[in-house]
N, C-alpha and C positions, 0 to 999 in steps of 0.2 A: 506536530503543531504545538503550540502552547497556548495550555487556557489558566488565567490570572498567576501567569509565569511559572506553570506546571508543565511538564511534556504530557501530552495526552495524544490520543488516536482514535481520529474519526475517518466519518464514510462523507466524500461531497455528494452534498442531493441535486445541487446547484449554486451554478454562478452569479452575481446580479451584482447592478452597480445603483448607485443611490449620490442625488445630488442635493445639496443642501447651499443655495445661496450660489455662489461661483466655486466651490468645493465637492468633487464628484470624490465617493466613496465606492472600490470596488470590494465586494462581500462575498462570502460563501455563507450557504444554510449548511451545517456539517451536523449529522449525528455521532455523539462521541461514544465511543466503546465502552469497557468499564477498564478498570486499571488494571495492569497485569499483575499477572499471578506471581506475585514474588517468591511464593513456594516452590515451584514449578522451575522457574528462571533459579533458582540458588541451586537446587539440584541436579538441572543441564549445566551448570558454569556457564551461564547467561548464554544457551545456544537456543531455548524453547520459548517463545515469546504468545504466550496465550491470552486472549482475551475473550468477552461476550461481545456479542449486540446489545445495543441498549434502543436501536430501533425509533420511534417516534418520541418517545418517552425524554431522549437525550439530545432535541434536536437545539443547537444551538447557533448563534448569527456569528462569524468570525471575521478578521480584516483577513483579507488573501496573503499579508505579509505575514501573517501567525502561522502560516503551512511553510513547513521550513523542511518538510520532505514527503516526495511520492511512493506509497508502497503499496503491496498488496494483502487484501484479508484474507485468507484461502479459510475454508473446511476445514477443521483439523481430522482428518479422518485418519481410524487406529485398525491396525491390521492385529486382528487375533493368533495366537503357536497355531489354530487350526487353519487359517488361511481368510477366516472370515473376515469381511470389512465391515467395520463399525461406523453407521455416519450419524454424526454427532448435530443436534439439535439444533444450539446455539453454542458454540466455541469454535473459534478462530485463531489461526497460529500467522504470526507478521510475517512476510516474504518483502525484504528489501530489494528494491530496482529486479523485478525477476526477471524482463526481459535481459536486460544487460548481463548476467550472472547466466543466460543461457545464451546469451550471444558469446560469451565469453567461453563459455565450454563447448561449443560447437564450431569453433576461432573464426566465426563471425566478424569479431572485431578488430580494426588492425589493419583488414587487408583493402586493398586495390581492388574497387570495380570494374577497374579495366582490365581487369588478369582473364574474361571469357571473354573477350573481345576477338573478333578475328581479321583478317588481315586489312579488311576494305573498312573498320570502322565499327561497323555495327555490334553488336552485341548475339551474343548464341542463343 
């Protein structure tokens, strides 16, 4: 999304629409993350995209037309040489479209629903 023509990254809390006169306004409550780590992202060759929560603290009213894509905030959780997993407090790594990215390596996408079909129609 973009906030005062910035790209930023938030969390929707919710939807809501608001009408003013004969002019209806549809809104999101969005809490915005903090900016990425541009340390981090220069060192991956822009493949690491970390941010925080900003939680309550960051909550702002957005037009629905300022969200100009759907992603995910995952856990950045770090796997130690001993095997240990590390779960991180407040940092979050972007996962773009992840269904689709795993529809797409499990070749989900593409095919024919009617390839388990059987002869009378119905499905298996």
């Amino acid at each position: 999304m973009y906030v005062d023509g910035t790209p930023a990254v938030g969390e929707v809390e919710y939807f809501f629409r608001l009408q003013f006169g004969d002019t209806v306004h549809t809104l999101a409550l969005v809490s915005v993350f903090s900016p990425l780590d541009q340390e981090l992202l220069e060192l991956s060759h822009h493949a690491m995209y970390i941010c925080h929560s900003s939680g309550i603290d960051a909550l702002m009213v957005v037009d629905v037309k300022a969200i100009t894509a759907v992603i995910s905030m995952v856990l950045d959780f770090q796997v130690t040489a001993e095997g240990e997993i590390i779960i991180p407090d407040n940092r979050f790594s972007l996962v773009e479209a992840p269904f689709l990215k795993l529809a797409a390596l499990c070749g989900a996408l593409g095919e024919d629903d009617d390839t388990n079909d059987n002869d009378n129609g119905t499905a298996m």
